[in-house]
DSSP file (Angstrom, degrees, kcal/mol; ACC not computed):
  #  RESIDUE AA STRUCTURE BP1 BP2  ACC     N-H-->O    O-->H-N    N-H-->O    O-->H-N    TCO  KAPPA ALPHA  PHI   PSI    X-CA   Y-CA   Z-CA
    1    1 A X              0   0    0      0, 0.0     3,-0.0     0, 0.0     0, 0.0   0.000 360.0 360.0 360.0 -26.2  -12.1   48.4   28.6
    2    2 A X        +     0   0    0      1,-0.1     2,-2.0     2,-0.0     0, 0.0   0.594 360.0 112.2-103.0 -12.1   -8.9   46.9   30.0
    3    3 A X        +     0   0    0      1,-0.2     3,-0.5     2,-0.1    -1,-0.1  -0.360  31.8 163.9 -71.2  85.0   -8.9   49.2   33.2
    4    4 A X        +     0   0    0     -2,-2.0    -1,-0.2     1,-0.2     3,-0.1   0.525  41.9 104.9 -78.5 -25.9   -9.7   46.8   36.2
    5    5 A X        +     0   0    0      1,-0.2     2,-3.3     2,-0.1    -1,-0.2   0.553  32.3 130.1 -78.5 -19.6   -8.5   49.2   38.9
    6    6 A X        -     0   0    0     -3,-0.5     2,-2.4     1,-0.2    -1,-0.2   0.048  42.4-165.9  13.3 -29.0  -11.8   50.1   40.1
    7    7 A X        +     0   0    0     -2,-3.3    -1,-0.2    31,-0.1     2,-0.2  -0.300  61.6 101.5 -42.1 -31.2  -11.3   49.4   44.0
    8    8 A X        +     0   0    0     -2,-2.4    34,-0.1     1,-0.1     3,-0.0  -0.539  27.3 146.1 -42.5 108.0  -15.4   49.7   44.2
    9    9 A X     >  +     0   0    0     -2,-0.2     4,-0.5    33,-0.1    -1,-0.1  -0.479  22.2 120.0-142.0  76.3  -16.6   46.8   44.5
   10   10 A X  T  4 S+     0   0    0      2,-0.2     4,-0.3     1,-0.1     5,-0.1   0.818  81.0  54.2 -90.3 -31.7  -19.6   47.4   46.8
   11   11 A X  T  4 S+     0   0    0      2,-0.2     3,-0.4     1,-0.2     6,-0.2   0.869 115.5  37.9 -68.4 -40.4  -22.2   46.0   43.8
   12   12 A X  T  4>S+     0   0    0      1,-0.2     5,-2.2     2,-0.2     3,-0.4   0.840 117.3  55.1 -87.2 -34.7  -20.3   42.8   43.4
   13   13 A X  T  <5S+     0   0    0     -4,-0.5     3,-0.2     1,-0.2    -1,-0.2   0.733 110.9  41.2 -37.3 -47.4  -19.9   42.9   47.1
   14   14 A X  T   5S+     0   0    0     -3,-0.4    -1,-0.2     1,-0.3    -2,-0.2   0.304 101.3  67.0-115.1   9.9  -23.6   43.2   47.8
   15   15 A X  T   5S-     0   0    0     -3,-0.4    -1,-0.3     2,-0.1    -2,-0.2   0.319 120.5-104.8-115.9  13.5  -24.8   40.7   45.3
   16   16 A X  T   5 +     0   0    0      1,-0.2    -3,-0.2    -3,-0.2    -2,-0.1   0.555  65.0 161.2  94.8  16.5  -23.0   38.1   47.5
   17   17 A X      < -     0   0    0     -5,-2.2     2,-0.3    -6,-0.2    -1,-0.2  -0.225  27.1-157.3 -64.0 168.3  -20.0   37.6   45.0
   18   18 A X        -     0   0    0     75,-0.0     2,-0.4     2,-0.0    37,-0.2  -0.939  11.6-159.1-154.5 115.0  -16.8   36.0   46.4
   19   19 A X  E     -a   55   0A   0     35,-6.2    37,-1.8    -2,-0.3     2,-0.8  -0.931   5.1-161.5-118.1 117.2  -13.2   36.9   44.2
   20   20 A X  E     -a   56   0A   0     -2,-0.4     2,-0.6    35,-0.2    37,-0.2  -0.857  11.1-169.7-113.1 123.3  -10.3   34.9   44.3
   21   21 A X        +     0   0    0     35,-2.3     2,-0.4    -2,-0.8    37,-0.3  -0.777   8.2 172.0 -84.6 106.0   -7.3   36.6   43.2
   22   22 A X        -     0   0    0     -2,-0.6     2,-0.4    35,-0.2    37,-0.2  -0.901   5.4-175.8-134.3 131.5   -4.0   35.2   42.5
   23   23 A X  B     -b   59   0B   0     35,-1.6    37,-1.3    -2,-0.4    38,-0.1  -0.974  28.2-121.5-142.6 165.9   -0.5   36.1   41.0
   24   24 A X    >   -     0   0    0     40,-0.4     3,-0.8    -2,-0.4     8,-0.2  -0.082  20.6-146.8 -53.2 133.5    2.6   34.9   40.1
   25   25 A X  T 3  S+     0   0    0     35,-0.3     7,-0.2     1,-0.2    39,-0.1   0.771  95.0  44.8-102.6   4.0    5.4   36.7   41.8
   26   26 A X  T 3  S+     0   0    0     37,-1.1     2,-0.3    34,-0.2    -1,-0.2  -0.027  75.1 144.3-124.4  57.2    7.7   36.4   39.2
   27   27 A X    <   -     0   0    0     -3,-0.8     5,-0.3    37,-0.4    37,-0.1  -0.517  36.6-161.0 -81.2 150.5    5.6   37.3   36.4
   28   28 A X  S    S+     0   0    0     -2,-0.3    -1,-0.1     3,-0.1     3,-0.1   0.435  77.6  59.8-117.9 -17.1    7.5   39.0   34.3
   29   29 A X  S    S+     0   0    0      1,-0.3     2,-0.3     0, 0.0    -1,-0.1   0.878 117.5  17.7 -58.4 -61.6    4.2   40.8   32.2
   30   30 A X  S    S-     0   0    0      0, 0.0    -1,-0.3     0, 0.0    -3,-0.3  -1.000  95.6-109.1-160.0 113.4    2.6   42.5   34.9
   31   31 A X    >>  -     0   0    0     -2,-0.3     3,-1.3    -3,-0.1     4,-0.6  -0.348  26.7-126.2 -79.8 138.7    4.6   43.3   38.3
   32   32 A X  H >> S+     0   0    0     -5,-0.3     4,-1.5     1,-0.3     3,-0.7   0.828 109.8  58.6 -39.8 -57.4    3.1   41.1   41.3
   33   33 A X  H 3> S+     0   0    0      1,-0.2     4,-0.7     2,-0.2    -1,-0.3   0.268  85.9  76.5 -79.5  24.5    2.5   44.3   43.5
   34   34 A X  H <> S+     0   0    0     -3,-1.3     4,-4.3     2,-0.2    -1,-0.2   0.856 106.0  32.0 -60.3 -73.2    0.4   45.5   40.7
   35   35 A X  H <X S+     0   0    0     -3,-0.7     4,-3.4    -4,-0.6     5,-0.2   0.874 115.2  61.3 -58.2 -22.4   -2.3   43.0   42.2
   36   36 A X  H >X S+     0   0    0     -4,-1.5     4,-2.3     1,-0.2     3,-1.0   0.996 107.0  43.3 -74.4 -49.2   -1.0   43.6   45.8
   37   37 A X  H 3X S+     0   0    0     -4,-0.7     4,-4.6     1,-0.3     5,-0.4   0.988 110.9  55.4 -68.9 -58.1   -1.9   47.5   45.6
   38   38 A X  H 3X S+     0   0    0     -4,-4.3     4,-3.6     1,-0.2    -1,-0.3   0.925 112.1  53.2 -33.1 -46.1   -5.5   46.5   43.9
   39   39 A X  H <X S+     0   0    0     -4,-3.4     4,-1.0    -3,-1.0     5,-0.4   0.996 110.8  36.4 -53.7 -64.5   -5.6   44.5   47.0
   40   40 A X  H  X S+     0   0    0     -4,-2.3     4,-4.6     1,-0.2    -1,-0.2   0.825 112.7  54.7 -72.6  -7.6   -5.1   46.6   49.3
   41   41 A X  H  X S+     0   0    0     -4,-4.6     4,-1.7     2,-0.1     5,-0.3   0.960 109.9  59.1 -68.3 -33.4   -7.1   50.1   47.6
   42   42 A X  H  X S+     0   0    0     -4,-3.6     4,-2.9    -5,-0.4     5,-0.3   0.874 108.4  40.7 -46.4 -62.3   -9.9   47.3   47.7
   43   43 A X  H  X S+     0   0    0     -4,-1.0     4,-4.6     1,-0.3    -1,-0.2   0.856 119.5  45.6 -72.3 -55.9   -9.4   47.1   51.6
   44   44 A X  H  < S+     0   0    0     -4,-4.6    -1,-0.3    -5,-0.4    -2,-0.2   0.843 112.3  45.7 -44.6 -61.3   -9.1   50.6   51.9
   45   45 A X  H  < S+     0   0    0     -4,-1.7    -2,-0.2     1,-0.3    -1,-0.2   0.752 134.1  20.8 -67.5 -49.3  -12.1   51.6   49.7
   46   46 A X  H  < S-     0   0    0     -4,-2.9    -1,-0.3    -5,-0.3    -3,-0.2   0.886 114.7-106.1 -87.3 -38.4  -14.3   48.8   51.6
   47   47 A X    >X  -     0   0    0     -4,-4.6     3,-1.8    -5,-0.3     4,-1.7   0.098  24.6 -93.0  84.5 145.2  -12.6   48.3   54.6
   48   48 A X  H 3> S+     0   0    0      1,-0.3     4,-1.8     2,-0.2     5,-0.2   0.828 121.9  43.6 -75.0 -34.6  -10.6   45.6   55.6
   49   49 A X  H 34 S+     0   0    0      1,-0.2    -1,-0.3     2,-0.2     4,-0.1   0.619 120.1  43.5 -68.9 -15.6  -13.4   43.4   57.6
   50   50 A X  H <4 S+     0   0    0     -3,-1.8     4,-0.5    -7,-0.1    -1,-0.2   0.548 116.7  50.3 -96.4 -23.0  -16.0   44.0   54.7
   51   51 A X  H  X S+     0   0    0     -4,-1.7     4,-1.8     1,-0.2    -2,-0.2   0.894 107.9  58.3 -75.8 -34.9  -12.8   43.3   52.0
   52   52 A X  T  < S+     0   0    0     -4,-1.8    -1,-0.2     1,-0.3    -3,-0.1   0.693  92.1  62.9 -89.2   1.7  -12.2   40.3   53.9
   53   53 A X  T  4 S+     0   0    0     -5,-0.2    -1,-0.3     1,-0.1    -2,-0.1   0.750 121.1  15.6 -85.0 -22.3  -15.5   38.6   53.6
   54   54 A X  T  4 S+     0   0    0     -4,-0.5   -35,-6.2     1,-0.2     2,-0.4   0.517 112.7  62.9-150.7  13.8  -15.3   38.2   49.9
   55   55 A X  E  <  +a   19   0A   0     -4,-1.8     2,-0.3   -37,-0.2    -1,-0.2  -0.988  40.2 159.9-137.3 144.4  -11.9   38.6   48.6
   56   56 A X  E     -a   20   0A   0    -37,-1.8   -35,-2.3    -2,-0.4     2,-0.4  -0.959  17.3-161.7-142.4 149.0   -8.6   36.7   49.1
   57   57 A X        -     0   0    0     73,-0.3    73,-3.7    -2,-0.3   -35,-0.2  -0.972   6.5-156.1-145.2 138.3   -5.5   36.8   46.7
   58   58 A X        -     0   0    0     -2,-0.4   -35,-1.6   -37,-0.3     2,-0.3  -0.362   9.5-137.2 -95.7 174.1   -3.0   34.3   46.9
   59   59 A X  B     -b   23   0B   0     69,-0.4     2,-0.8   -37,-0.2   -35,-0.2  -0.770   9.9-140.9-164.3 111.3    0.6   34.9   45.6
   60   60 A X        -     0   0    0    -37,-1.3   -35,-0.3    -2,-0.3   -34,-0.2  -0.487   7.5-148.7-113.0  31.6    2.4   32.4   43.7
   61   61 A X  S    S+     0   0    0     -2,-0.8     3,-0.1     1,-0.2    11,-0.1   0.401  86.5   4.1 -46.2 134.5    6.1   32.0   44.6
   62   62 A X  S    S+     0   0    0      1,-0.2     2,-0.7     9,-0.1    11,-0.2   0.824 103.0 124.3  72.5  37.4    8.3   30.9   41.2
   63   63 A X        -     0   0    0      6,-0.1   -37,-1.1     7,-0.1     6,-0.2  -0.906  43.8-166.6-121.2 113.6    5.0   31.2   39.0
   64   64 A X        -     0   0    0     -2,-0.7     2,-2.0     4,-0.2   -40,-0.4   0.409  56.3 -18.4 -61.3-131.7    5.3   33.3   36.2
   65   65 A X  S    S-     0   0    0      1,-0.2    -1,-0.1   -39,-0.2     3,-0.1  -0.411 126.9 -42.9 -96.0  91.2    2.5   34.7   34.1
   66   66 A X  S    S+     0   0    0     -2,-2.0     2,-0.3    -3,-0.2    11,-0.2   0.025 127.0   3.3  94.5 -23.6    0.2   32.3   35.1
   67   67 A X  S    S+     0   0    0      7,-0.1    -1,-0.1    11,-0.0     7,-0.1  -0.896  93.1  56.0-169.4-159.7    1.6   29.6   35.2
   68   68 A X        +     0   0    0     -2,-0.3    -4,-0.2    -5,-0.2     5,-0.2  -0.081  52.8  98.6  45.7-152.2    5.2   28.2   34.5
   69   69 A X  S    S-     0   0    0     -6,-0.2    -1,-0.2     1,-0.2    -6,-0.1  -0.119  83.3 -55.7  78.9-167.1    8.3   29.0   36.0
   70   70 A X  S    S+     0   0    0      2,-0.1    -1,-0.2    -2,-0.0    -8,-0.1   0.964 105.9  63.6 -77.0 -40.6   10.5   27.5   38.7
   71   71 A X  S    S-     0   0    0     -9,-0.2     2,-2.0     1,-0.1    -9,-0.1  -0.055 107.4 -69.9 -77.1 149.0    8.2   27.3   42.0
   72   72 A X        +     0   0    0      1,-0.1    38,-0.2    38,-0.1    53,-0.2  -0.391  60.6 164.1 -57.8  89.9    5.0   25.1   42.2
   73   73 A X        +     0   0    0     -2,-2.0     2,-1.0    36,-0.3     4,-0.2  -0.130  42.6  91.9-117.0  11.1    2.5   26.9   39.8
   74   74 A X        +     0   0    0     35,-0.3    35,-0.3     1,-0.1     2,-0.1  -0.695  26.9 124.7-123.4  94.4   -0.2   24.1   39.3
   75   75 A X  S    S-     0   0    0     -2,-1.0    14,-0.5    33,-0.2     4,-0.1  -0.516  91.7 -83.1-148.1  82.3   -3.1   24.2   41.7
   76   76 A X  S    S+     0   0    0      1,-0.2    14,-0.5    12,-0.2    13,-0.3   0.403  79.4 140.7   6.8  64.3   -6.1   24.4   38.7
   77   77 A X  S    S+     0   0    0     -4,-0.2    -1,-0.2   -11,-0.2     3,-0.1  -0.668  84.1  40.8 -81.3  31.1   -6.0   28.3   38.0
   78   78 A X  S    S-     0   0    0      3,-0.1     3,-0.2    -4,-0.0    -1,-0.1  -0.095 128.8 -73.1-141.5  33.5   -6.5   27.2   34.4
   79   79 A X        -     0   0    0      1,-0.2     4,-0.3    -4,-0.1    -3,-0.2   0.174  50.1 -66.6  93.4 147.0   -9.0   24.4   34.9
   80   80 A X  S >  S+     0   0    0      2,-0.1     3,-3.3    -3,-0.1    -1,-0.2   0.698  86.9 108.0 -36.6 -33.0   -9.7   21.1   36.1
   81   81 A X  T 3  S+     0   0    0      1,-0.3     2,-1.6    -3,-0.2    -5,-0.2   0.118  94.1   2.4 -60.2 161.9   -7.8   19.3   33.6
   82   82 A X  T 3  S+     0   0    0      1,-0.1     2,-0.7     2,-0.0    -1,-0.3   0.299  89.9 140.9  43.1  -7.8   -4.7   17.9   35.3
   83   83 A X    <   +     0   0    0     -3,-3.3    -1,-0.1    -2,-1.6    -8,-0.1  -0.558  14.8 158.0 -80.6 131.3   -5.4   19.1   38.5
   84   84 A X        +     0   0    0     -2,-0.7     2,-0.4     3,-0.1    -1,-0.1  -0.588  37.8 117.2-117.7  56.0   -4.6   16.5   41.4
   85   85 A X  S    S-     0   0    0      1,-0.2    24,-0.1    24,-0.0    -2,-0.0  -0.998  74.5-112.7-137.7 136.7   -4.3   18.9   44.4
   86   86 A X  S    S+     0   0    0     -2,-0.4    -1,-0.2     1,-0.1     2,-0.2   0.651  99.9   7.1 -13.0 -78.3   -6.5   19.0   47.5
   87   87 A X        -     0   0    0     18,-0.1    20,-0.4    -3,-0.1     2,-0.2  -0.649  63.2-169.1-156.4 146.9   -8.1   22.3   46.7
   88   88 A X        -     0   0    0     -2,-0.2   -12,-0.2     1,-0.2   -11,-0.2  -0.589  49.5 -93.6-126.1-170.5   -7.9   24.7   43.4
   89   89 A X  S >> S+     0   0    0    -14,-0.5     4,-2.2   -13,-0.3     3,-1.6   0.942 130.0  51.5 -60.4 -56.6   -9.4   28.6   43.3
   90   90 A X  H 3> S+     0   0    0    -14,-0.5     4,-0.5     1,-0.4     5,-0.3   0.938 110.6  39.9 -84.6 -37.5  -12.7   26.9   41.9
   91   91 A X  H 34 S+     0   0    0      1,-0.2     4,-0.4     2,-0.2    -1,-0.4   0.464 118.8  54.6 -75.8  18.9  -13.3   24.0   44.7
   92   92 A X  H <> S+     0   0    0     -3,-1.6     4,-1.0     2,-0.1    -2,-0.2   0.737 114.0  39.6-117.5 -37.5  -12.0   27.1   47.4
   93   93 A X  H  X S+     0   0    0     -4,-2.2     4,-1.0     2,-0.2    -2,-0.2   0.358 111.3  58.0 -84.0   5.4  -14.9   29.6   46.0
   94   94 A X  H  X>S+     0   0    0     -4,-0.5     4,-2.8     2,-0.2     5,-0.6   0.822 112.1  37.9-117.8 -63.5  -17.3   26.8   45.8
   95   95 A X  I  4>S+     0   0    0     -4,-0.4     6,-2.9    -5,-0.3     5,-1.3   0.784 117.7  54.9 -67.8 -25.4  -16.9   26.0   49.6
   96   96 A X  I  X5S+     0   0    0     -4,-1.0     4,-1.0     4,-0.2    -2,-0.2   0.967 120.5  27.1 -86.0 -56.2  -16.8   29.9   50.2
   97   97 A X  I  <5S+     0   0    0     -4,-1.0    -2,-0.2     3,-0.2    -3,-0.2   0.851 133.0  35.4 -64.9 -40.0  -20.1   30.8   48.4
   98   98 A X  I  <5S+     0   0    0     -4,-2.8    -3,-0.2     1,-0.1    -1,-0.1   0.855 132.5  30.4 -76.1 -50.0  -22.0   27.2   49.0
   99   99 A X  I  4<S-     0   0    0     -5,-0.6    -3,-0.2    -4,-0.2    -2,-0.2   0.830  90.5-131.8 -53.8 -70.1  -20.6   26.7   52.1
  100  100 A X     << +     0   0    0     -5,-1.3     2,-0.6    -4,-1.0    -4,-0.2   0.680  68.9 126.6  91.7  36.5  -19.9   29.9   53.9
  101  101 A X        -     0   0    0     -6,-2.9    -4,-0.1    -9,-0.1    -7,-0.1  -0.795  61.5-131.8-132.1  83.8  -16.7   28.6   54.6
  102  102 A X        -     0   0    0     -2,-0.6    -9,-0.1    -6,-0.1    -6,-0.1  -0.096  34.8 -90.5 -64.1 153.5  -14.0   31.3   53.2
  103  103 A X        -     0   0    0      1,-0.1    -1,-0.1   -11,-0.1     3,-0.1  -0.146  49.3-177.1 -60.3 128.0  -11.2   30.1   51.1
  104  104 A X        -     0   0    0      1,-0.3     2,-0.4    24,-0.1    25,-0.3   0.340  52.1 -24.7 -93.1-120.5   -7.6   28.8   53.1
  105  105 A X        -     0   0    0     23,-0.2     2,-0.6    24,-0.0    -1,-0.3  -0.694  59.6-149.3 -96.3 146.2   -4.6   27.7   51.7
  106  106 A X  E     -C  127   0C   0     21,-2.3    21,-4.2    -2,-0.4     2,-0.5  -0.862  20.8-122.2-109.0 138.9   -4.5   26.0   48.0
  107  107 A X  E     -C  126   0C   0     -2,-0.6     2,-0.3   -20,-0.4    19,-0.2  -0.551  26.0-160.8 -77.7 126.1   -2.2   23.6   47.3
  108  108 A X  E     -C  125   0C   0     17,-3.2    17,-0.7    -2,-0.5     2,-0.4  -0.706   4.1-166.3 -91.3 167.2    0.4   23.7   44.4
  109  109 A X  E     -C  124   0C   0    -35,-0.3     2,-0.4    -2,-0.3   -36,-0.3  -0.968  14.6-159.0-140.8 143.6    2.2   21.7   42.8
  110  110 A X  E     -C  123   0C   0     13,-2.3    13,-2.5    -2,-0.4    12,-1.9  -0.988  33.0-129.2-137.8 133.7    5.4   21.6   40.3
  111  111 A X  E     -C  121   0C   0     -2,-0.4    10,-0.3    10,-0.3     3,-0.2   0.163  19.6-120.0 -61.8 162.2    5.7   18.4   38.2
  112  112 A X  E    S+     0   0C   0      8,-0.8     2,-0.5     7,-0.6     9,-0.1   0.669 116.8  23.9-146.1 -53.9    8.9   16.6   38.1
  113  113 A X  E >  S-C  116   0C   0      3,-0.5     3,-1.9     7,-0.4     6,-0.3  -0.993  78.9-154.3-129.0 100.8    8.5   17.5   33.9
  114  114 A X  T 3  S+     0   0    0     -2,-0.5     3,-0.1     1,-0.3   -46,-0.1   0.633  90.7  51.1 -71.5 -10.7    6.3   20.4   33.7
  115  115 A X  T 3  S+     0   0    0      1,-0.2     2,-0.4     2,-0.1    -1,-0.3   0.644 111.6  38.3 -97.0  -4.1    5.3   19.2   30.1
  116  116 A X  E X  S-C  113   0C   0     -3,-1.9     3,-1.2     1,-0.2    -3,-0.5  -0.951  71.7-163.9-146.8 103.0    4.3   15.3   30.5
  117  117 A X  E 3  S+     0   0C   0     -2,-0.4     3,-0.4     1,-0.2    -1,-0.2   0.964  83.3  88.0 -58.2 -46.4    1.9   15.2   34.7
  118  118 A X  E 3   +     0   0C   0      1,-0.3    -1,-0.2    -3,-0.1     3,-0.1   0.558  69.2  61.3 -52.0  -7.1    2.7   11.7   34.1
  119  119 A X  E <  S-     0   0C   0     -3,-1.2    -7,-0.6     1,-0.3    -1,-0.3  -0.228 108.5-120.6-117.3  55.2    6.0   11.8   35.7
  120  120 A X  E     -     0   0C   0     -3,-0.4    -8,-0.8    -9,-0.1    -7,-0.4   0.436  33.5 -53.7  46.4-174.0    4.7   12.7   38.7
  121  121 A X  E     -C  111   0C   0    -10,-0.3   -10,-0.3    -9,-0.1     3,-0.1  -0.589  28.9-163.6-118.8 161.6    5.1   15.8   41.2
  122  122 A X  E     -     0   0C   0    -12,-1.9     2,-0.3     1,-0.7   -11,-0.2   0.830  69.5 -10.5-108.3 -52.9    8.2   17.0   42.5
  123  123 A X  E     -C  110   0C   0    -13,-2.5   -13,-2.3   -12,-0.1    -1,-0.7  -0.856  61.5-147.7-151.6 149.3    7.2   19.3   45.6
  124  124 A X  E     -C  109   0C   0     19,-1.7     2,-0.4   -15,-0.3   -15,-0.2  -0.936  17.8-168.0 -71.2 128.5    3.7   20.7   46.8
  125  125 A X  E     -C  108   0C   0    -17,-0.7   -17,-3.2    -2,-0.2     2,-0.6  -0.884  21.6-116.0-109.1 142.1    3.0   23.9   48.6
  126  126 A X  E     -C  107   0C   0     -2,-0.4     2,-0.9   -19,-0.2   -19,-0.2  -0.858  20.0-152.4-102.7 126.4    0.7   25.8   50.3
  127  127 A X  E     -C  106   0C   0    -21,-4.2   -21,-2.3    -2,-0.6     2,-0.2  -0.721  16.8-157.9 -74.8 109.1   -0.7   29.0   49.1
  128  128 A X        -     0   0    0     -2,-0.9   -69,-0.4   -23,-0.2     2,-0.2  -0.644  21.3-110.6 -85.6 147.8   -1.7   31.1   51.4
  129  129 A X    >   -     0   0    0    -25,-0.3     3,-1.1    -2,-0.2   -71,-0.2  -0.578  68.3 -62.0 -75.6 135.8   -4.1   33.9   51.4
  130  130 A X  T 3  S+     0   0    0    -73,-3.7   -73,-0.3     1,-0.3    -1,-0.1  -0.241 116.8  17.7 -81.9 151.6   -2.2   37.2   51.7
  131  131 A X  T 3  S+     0   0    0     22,-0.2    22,-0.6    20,-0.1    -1,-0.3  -0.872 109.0  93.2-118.5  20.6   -0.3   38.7   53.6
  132  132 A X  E <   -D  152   0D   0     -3,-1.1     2,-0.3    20,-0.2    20,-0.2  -0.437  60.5-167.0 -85.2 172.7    0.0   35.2   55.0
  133  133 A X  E     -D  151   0D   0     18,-2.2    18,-1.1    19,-0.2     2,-0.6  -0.822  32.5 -96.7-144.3 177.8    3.1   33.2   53.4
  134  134 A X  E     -D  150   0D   0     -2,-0.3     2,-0.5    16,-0.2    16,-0.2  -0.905  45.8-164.1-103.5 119.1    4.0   29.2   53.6
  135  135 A X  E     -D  149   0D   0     14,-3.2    14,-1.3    -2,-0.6    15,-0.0  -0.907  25.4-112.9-110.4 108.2    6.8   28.8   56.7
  136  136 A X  E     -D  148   0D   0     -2,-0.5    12,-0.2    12,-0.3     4,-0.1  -0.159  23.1-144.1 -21.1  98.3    8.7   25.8   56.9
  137  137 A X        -     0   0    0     10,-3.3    -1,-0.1     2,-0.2    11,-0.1   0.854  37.9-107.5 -61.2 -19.1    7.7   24.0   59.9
  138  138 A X  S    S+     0   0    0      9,-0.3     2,-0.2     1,-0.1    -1,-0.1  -0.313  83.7  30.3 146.1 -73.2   10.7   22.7   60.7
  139  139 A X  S    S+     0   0    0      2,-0.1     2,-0.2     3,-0.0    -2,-0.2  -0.818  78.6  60.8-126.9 178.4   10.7   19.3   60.1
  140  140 A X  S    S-     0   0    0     -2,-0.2     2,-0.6    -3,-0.1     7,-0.1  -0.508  97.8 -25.1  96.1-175.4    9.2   16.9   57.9
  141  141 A X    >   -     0   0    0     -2,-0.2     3,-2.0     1,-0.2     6,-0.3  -0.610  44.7-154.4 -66.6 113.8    9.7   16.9   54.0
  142  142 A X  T 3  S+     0   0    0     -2,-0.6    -1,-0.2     1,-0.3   -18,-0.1   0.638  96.4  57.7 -68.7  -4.5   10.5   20.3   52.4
  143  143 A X  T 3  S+     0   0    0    -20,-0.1   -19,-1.7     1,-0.0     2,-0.6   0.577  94.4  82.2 -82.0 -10.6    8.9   19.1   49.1
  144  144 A X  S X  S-     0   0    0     -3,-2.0     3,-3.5   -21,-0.3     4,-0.1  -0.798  71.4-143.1-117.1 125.7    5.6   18.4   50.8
  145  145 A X  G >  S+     0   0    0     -2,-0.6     3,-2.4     1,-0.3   -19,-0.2   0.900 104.8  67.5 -38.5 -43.1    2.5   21.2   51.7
  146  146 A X  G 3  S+     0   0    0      1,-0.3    -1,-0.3    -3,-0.1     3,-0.1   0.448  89.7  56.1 -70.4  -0.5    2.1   19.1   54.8
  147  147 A X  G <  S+     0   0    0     -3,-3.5   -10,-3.3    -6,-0.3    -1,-0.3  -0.055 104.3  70.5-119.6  25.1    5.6   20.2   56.3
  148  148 A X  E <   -D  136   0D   0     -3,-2.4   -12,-0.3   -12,-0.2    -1,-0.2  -0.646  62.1-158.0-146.3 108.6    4.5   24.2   56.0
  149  149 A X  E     -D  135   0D   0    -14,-1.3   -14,-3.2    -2,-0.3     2,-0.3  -0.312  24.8-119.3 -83.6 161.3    2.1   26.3   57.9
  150  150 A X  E     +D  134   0D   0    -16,-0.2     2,-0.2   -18,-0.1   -16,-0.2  -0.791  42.8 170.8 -97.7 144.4    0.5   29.5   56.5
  151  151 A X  E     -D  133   0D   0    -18,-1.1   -18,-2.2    -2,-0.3   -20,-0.1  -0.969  39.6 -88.9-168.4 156.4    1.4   32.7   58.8
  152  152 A X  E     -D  132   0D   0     -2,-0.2     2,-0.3   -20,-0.2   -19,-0.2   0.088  50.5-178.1 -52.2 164.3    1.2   36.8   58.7
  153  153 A X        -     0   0    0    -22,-0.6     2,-0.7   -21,-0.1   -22,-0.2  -0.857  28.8-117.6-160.5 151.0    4.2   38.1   57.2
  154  154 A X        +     0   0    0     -2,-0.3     2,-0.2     1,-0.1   -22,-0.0  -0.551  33.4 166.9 -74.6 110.4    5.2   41.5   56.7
  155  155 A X        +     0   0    0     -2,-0.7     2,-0.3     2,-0.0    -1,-0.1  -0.355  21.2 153.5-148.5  69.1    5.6   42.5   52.9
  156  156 A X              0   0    0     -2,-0.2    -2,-0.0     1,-0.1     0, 0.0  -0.663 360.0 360.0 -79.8 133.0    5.8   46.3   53.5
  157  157 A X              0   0    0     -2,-0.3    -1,-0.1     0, 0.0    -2,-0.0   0.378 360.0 360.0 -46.6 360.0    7.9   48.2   50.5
């Protein structure tokens, strides 16, 4: 019942579903390259240009499991409630299925008090869909998504 590993997913595939996957990279439950291998048997199993049309998994830096931790970990992967960021999993699948407009980066955010939103946001990020990662443009604010572009990065064992 609990065995997800499946990498077929030519039925879900072919009924016009669209999966976004995302984890924490320092969850501490269930190791991050758990999901990264899932990804990439998916890719194999489909192939990457048929994988890429209706799956993306993001990867969370400082998020544990599922949320918390050090890194920005709030971009409404548990529901609307509290979310203030551009774009969440559900408004990025909404534009990929409604749209046809596949999912980019989602924004995070870590709270300034991770228990009370009311004291504002500390830093924002962008999640990128992997194997892209968030680079530092250079300049601008390093607390702010708007100072980081998403780009390939190598994250071979």
């Amino acid at each position: 019942m609990l065995n997800s590993a499946d990498p077929d997913l030519s039925a879900f595939q072919q009924r016009g579903g669209k999966l976004i996957l995302y984890h924490g990279w320092l969850d501490a439950a269930i190791t991050a390259q758990n999901t990264i291998d899932y990804y990439r048997n998916v890719q194999q199993k489909m192939g990457e240009r048929v994988a890429e049309n209706f799956l993306r998994l993001y990867m969370v830096p400082g998020m544990q499991h599922c949320a918390g931790g050090p890194g920005p970990f709030i971009f409404g992967q548990l529901g609307p409630g509290g979310a203030t960021r551009r774009t969440t999993p559900f408004s990025a699948q909404e534009q990929w299925v409604e749209k046809r407009q596949a999912s980019g980066a989602i924004i995070a955010a870590k709270q300034n008090d991770d228990h009370d939103p009311a004291k504002g946001i500390r830093m924002t990020r962008p999640l990128c869909p992997y194997p892209q990662s968030a680079i530092y443009t250079g300049s601008g604010n390093a607390n702010d998504a708007a100072s980081f572009t998403c780009k390939a990065v190598n994250f071979s064992r």
